[in-house]
NUPANU-533460 format. One line per field, with one value per residue (C-alpha): x, y, z; residue number from 1. Coordinates in Angstrom, 3 decimals. Layout:
N
px c(X  ...)
py c(Y  ...)
pz c(Z  ...)
paba c(NUM  ...)
***
This chain:
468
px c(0.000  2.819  4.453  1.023  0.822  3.753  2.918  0.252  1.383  3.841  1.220  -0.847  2.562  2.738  -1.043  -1.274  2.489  1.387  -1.515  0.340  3.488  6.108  7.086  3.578  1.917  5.140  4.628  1.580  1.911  4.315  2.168  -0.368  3.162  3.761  -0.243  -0.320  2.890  1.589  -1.634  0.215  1.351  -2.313  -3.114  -3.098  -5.552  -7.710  -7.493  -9.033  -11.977  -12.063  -11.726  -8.537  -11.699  -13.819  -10.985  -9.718  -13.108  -13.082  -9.597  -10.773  -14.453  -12.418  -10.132  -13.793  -15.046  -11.919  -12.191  -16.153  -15.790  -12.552  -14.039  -17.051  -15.010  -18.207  -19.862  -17.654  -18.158  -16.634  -15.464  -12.554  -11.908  -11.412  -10.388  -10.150  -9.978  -11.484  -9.314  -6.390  -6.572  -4.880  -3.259  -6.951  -8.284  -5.571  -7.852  -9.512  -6.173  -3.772  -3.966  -5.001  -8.691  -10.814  -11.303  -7.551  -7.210  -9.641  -8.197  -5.410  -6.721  -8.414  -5.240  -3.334  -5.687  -6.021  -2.191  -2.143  -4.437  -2.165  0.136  -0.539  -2.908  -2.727  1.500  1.918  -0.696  0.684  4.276  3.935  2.283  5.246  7.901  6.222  5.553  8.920  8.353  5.145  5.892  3.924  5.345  6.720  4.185  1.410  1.886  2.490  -0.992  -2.291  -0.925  -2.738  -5.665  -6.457  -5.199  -8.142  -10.369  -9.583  -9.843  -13.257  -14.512  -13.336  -14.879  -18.036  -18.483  -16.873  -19.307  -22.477  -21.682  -20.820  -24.254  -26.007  -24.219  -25.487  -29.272  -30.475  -33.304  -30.936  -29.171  -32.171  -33.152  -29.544  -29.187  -32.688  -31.650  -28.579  -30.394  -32.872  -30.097  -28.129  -31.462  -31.982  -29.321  -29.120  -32.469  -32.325  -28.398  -27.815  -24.419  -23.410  -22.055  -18.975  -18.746  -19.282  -16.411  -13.575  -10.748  -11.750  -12.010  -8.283  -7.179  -8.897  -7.327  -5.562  -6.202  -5.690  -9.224  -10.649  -7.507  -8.582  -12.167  -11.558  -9.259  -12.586  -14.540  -11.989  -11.485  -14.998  -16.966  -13.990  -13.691  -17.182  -17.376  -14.332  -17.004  -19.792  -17.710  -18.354  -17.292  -20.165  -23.521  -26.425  -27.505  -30.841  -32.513  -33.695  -35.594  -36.555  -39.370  -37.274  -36.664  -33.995  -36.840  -39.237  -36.205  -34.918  -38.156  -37.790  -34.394  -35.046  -34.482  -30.519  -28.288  -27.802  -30.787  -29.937  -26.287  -27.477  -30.911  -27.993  -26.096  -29.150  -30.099  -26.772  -26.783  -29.797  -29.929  -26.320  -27.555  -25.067  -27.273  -28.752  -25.343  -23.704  -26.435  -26.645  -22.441  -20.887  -23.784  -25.682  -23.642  -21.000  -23.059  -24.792  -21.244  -21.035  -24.722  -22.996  -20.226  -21.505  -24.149  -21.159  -19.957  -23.192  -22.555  -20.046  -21.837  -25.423  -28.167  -28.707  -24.919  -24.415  -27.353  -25.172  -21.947  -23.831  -25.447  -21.937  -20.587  -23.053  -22.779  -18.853  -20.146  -22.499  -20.305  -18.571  -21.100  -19.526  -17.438  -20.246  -21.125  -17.714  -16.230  -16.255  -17.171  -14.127  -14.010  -12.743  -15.992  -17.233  -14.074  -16.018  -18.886  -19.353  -18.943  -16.542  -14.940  -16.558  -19.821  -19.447  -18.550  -21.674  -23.921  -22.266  -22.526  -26.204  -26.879  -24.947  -27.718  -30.414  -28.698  -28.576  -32.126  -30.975  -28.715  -31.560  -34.283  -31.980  -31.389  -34.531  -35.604  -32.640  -33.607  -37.117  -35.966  -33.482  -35.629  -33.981  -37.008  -35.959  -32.099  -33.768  -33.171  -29.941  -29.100  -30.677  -28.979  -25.216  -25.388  -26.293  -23.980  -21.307  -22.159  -21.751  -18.774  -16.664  -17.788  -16.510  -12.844  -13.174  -14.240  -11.536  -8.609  -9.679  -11.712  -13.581  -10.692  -11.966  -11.602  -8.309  -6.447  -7.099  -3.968  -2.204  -0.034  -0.592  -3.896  -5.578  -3.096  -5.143  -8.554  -8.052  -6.589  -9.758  -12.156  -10.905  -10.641  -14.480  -15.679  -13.924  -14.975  -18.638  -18.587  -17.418  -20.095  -22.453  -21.047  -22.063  -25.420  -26.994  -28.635  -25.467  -24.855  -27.224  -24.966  -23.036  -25.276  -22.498  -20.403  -22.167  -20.132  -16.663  -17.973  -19.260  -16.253  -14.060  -16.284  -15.863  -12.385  -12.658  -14.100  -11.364  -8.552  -9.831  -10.999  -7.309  -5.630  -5.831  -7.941  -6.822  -8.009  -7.267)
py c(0.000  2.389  1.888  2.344  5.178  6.695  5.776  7.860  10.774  11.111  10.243  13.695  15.419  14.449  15.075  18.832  19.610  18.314  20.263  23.898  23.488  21.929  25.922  26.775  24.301  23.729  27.876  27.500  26.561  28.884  31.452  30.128  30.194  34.098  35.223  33.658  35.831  38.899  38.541  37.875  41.194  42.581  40.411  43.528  45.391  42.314  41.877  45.812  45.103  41.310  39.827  36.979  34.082  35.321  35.242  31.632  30.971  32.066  30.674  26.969  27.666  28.253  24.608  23.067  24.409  23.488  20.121  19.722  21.139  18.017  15.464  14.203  11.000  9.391  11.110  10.335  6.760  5.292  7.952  7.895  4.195  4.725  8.597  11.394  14.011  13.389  10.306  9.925  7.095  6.900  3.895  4.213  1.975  -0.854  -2.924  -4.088  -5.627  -6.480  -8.662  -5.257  -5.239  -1.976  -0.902  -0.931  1.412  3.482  3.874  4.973  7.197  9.001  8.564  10.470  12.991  13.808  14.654  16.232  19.126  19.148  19.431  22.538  24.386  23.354  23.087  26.317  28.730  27.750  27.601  31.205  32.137  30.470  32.434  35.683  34.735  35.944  39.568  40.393  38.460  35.037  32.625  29.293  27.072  28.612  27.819  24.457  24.231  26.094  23.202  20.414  21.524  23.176  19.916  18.446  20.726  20.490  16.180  16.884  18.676  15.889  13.174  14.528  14.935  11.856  10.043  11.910  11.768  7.778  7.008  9.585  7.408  4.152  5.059  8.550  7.457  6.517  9.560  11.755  10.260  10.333  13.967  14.685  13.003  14.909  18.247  16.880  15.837  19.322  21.065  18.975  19.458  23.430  24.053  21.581  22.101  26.027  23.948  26.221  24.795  26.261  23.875  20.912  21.877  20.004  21.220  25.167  23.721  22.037  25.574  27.000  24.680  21.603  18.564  15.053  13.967  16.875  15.550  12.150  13.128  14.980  12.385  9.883  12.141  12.158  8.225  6.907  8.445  7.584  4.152  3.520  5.324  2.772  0.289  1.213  2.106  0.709  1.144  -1.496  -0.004  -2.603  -1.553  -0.131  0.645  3.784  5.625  9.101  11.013  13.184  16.339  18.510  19.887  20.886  22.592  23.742  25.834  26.613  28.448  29.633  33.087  31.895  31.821  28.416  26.649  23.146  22.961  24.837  22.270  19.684  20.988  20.962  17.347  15.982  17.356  16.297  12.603  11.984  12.513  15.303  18.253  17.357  15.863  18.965  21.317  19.732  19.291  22.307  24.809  24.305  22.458  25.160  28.108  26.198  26.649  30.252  31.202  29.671  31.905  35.091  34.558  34.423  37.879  38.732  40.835  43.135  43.490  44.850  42.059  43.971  43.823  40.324  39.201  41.541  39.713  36.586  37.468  38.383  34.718  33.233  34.413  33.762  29.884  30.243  31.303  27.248  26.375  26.741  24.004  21.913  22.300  21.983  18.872  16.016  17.642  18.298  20.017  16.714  15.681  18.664  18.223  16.543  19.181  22.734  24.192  27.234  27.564  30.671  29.038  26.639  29.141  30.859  27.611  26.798  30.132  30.023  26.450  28.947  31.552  28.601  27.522  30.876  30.106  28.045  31.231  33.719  31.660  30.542  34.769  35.030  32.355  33.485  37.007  36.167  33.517  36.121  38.609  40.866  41.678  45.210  44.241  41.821  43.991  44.815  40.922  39.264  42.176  41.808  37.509  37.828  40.794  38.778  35.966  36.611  39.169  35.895  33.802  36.166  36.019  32.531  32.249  34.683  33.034  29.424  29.113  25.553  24.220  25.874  22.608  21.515  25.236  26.008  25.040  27.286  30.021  33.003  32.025  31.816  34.798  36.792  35.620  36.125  39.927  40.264  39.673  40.482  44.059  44.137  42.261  44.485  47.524  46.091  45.214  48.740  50.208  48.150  48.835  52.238  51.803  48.472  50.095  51.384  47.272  47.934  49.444  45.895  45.895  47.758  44.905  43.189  45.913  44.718  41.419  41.661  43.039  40.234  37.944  39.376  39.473  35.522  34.907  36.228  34.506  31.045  31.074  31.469  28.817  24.802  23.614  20.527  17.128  14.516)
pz c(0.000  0.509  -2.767  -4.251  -1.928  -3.471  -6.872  -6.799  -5.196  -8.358  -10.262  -9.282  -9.481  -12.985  -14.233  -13.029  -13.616  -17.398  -17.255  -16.643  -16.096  -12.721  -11.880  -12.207  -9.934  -7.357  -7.029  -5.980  -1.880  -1.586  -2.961  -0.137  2.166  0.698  1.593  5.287  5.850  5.110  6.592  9.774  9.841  9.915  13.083  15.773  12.707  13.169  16.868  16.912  14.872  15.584  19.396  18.849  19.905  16.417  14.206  15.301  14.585  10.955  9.795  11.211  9.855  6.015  6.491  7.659  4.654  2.435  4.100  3.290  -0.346  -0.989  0.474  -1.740  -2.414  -2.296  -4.904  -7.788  -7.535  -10.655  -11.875  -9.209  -9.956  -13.579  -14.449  -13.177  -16.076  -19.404  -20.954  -18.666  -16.958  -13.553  -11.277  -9.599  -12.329  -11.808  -9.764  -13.398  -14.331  -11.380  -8.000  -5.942  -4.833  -5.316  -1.374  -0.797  -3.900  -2.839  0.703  -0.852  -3.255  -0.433  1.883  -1.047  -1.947  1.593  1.950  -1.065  -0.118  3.233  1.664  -0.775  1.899  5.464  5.549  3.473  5.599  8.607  7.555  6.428  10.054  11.582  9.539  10.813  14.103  15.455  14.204  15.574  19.006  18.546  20.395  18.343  20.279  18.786  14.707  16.183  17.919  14.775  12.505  14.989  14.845  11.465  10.416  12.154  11.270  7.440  8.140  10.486  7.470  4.737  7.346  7.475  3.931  3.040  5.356  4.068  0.373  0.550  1.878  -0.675  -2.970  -1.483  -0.489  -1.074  0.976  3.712  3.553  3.564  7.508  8.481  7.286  9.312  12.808  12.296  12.184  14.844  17.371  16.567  17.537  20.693  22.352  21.520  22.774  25.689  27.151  25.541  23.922  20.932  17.516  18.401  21.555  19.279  16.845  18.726  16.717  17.615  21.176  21.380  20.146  22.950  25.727  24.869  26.286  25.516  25.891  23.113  20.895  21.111  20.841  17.398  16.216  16.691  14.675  12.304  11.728  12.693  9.524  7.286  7.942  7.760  4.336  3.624  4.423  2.828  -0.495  -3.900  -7.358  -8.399  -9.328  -10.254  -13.344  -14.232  -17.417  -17.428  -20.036  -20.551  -22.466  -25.072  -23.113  -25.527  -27.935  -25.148  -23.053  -26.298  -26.797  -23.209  -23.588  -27.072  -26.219  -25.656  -28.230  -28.430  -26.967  -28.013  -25.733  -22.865  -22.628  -23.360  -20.407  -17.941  -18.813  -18.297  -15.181  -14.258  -15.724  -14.034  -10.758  -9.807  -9.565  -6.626  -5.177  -5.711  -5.075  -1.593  -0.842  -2.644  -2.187  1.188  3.676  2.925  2.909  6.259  7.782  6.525  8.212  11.225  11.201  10.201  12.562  15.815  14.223  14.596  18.397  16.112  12.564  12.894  10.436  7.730  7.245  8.189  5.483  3.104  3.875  3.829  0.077  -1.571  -0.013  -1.184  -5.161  -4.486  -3.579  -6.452  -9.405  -8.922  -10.781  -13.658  -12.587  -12.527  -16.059  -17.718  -14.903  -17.276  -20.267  -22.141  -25.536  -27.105  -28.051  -29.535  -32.181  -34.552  -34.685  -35.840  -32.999  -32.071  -28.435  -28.376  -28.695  -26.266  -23.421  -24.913  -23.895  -20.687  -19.557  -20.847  -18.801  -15.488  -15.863  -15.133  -12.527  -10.367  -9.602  -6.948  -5.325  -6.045  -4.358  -1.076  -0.979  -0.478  2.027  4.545  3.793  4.890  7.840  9.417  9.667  7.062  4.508  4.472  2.634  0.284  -2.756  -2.145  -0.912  -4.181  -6.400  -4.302  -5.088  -8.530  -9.550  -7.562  -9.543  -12.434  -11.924  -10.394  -13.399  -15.796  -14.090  -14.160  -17.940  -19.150  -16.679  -17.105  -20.272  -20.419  -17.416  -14.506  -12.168  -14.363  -13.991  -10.207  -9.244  -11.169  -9.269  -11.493  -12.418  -8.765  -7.948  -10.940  -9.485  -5.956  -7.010  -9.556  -7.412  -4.031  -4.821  -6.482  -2.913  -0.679  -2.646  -2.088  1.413  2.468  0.594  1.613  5.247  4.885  3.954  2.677  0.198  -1.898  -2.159  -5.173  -7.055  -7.428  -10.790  -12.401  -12.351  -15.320  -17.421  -16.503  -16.926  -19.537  -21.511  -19.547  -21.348  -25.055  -23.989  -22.890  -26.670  -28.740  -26.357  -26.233  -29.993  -30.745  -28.153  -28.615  -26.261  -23.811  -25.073  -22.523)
paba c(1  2  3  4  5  6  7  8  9  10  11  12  13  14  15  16  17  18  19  20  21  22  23  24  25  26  27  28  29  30  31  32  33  34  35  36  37  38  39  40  41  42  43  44  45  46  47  48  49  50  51  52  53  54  55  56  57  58  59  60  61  62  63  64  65  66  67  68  69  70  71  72  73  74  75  76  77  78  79  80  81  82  83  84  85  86  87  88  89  90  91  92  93  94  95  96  97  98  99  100  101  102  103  104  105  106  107  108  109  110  111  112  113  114  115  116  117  118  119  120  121  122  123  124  125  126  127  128  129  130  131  132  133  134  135  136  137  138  139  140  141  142  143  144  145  146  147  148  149  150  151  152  153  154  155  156  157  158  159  160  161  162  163  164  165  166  167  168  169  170  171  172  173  174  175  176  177  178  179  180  181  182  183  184  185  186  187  188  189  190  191  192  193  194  195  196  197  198  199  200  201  202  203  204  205  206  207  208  209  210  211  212  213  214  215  216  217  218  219  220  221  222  223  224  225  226  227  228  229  230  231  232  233  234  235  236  237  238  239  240  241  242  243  244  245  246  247  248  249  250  251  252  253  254  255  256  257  258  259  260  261  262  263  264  265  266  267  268  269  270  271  272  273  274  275  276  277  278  279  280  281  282  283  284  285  286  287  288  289  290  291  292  293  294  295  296  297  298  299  300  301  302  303  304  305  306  307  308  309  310  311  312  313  314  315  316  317  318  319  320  321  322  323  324  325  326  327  328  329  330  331  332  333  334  335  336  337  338  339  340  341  342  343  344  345  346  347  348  349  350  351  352  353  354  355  356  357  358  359  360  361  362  363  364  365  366  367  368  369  370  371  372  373  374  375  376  377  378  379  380  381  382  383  384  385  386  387  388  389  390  391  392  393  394  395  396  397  398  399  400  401  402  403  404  405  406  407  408  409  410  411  412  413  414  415  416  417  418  419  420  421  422  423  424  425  426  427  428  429  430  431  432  433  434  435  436  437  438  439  440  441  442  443  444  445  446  447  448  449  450  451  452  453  454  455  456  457  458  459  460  461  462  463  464  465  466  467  468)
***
C-alpha cells in the first residue's frame, strides 16, 4: 500500500504539472506560504476590529469548509476508480487488471488525496504564520498548535463529507433520515443544554485549551466516519434501465431566447440525468453556505443584520459562481471536435446552462432574507449575489476558459482571481457597510464582466484547447 501510496502521489505530481506546467503548480503553496505571511502582519488590525476568539473561529471555519468542499469522495463513484480528467486514466483503475482489490485502492486514493491538499494548503498557511511569528511576538508554540488543529479541522470537514456523500451514494433514501436526525439531534441538544455549535467543533475547542481527551475526541470524529465510508464504499452499481421522455426539444423551446438553446438544454439534462445536480447542489452549495450562516451569525454581536445578510449574500454568489465548474467537470471540448462548434460558442452555452442555474442562489437569498428577519435588505441581498455571480464567473471564464476545475492550481492564475475579485468584494462590502442600500450598485459589475467575457471569446478562440 505504501508503494502504491507513493505511486500515486507522483502520479498527481505528474497530471497537473502536465496540465500547466512543474514551476507553475510547485509555485503554488508557496504562494499560499507568501499570503499567510503577510496577513500575519495585519493580526493587531484584526485583533481591533475582531476579538482573537472570532478570528480563530473564521480561519478553522475556512479549512472546515476546504475540508467539506474536498471530500465528496463518495460522490464520484466510478469515476474515481477509472479517471479522473477526461481520458487519462490513472493507477486508480488498476484494480480491473492487477492482483489489488478496489477498497484498498480506494483507501489509498483518499489517503493520497487527503495529503495532497495538506500538503498545498494546510503546511503552506501555517508555515507562512510560523515564519512571521517571530516579528510580531507570537510565540513558536502557537503555529504548532495552529498546525494540529487546522489539520483536524480540514480532516473533520473531509470526514463529514466523506461520510455523508458515501451514503447519498449508497441510499439517497438513507441519507435523507440520516441527514434529518442529524439536524434533529443538533437542535436537541441546543435548545435543551444552551451547547453552541462552536462547543461541538472540537478542533476550535483544542485551540482553545488543549487537552488530551478533546484531541482524542476529534481524532474519533476524524477516523470513525472515514472508515465507515471505507465500508460502505463501492465502485459497483447494479444496473438499471432507465428511459426518458425526449426532453432537448421541449427545453430547447424553453431556452429559445438563448443563443444556443440546443447545448445549454444539453447541459441541464446531463446534469440532471447523471444525478449530480442534486449531489452537488446539496455538498458544494448548502452544507458550505450552512457553515457560513454559522459563522456570520457568531460575528453577529459586532456586525449589525442587515450587514451580516449583506456579507452573507456576496458569499453566497462567491459559492455560487462554482457552478460553472459543474457544467464543464467532465465535459471536455474533445468531443465537440467533430462538430461545428466554435470555443466561443461553447462558453456561450455553458454560460447560458450557469444563468439557469442561479435560480438556486436567487431563491436561497430570499428564504434566509425572509428567515433572518432581514425583509428590508432583500433587494440589495438578491442584487449583491447575482452581480457577484456573475462578476466571479466572468474572471473565471476569461482566466480558465472551459478548465476551470483543471487550472485552479495554477499560481498566477488563482493569484489573478483572488486579485480580480478580491478588490471588487472588498470595494462592495465597504459600501455596503455604509449603507446596505449602496450594495445595489453591485449591478455595475455586469459591465466589466461583460467586456471580460468578449475578452474571454477572442482569447480562447485562438488557443488549442486541452483534449485529454
Amino acid at each position: 500500500m505504501v508503494k502504491l501510496f507513493v505511486n500515486m502521489m507522483k502520479e498527481e505530481w505528474r497530471v497537473h504539472s502536465t496540465m500547466f506546467g512543474s514551476l507553475s503548480f510547485a509555485l503554488f503553496p508557496v504562494m499560499i506560504l507568501g499570503i499567510a505571511f503577510m496577513g500575519s502582519f495585519l493580526l493587531p488590525l484584526f485583533r481591533a476590529v475582531v476579538p482573537p476568539g472570532y478570528l480563530a473561529i473564521i480561519i478553522h471555519t475556512i479549512f472546515l469548509l476546504l475540508g467539506i468542499m474536498v471530500g465528496g469522495f463518495g460522490l464520484l463513484g466510478m469515476e474515481v476508480m477509472n479517471r479522473r480528467f477526461g481520458q487519462a486514466s490513472l493507477l486508480s483503475y488498476s484494480a480491473r487488471s492487477l492482483p489489488i482489490s478496489e477498497r484498498e485502492i480506494f483507501c489509498t486514493f483518499v489517503v493520497k488525496d487527503t495529503v495532497y491538499y495538506l500538503i498545498l494548503w494546510v503546511v503552506p498557511f501555517v508555515a507562512g504564520f510560523a515564519i512571521a511569528s517571530p516579528f510580531i511576538s507570537v510565540p513558536l508554540s502557537l503555529p504548532l498548535l495552529l498546525l494540529l488543529t487546522l489539520t483536524l479541522a480540514f480532516l473533520t470537514g473531509l470526514a463529514l463529507i466523506f461520510f455523508l456523500s458515501t451514503v447519498y451514494s449508497r441510499s439517497k433514501q438513507a441519507f435523507a433520515v440520516l441527514f434529518v436526525i442529524m439536524l434533529m439531534g443538533w437542535a436537541g441538544l441546543y435548545l435543551y443544554t444552551g451547547i453552541s455549535t462552536a462547543a461541538l467543533f472540537l478542533p476550535l475547542q483544542l485551540f482553545y485549551a488543549f487537552s488530551y481527551a478533546t484531541f482524542l475526541a476529534a481524532c474519533a470524529v476524524v477516523i470513525i466516519p472515514s472508515a465507515i465510508a471505507v465500508v460502505l464504499f463501492t465502485s459497483e452499481y447494479t444496473d438499471t434501465t432507465k428511459r426518458f421522455k425526449n426532453a432537448i426539444a421541449p427545453l430547447t423551446k424553453k431556452l429559445s431566447f438563448f443563443p444556443y438553446p440546443p447545448l445549454a438544454a444539453k447541459d441541464l439534462i446531463d446534469l440532471f440525468r447523471s444525478g449530480s445536480f442534486i449531489g452537488q447542489t446539496l455538498f458544494s452549495f448548502f452544507i458550505p453556505l450552512g457553515l457560513l450562516w454559522f459563522l456570520l451569525s457568531v460575528l453577529a454581536r459586532f456586525i449589525p443584520p442587515g450587514d451580516v445578510l449583506l456579507l452573507f449574500a456576496i458569499l453566497t454568489g462567491v459559492i455560487a459562481s462554482t457552478m460553472y465548474t459543474w457544467l464543464t467537470m467532465f465535459d471536455t471540448f474533445s468531443s465537440y471536435t467533430c462538430l461545428p462548434v466554435s470555443v466561443p460558442v461553447l462558453l456561450k452555452s455553458k454560460m447560458c446552462s450557469f444563468a439557469v442555474l442561479q435560480v438556486i442562489p436567487a431563491t436561497f437569498i430570499v428564504l434566509v432574507s425572509i428567515a433572518s428577519g432581514g425583509v428590508a435588505y432583500l433587494v440589495p441581498a438578491f442584487v449583491l449575489c447575482l452581480s457577484v455571480s456573475f462578476y466571479a464567473l466572468s474572471v473565471t471564464v476569461w482566466l480558465t476558459g472551459l478548465s476551470p476545475s483543471v487550472l485552479v492550481y495554477d499560481a498566477k492564475v488563482l493569484l489573478l482571481y483572488l486579485v480580480s475579485v478580491g478588490i471588487a468584494l472588498l470595494a462592495l462590502i465597504a459600501l455596503a457597510f455604509v449603507n446596505p442600500y449602496y450594495a445595489i450598485g453591485s449591478v455595475l459589475l455586469f459591465l466589466p464582466a461583460w467586456l471580460l467575457v468578449k475578452a474571454s471569446f477572442t482569447k480562447w478562440d485562438m488557443q488549442d484547447q486541452p483534449v485529454f
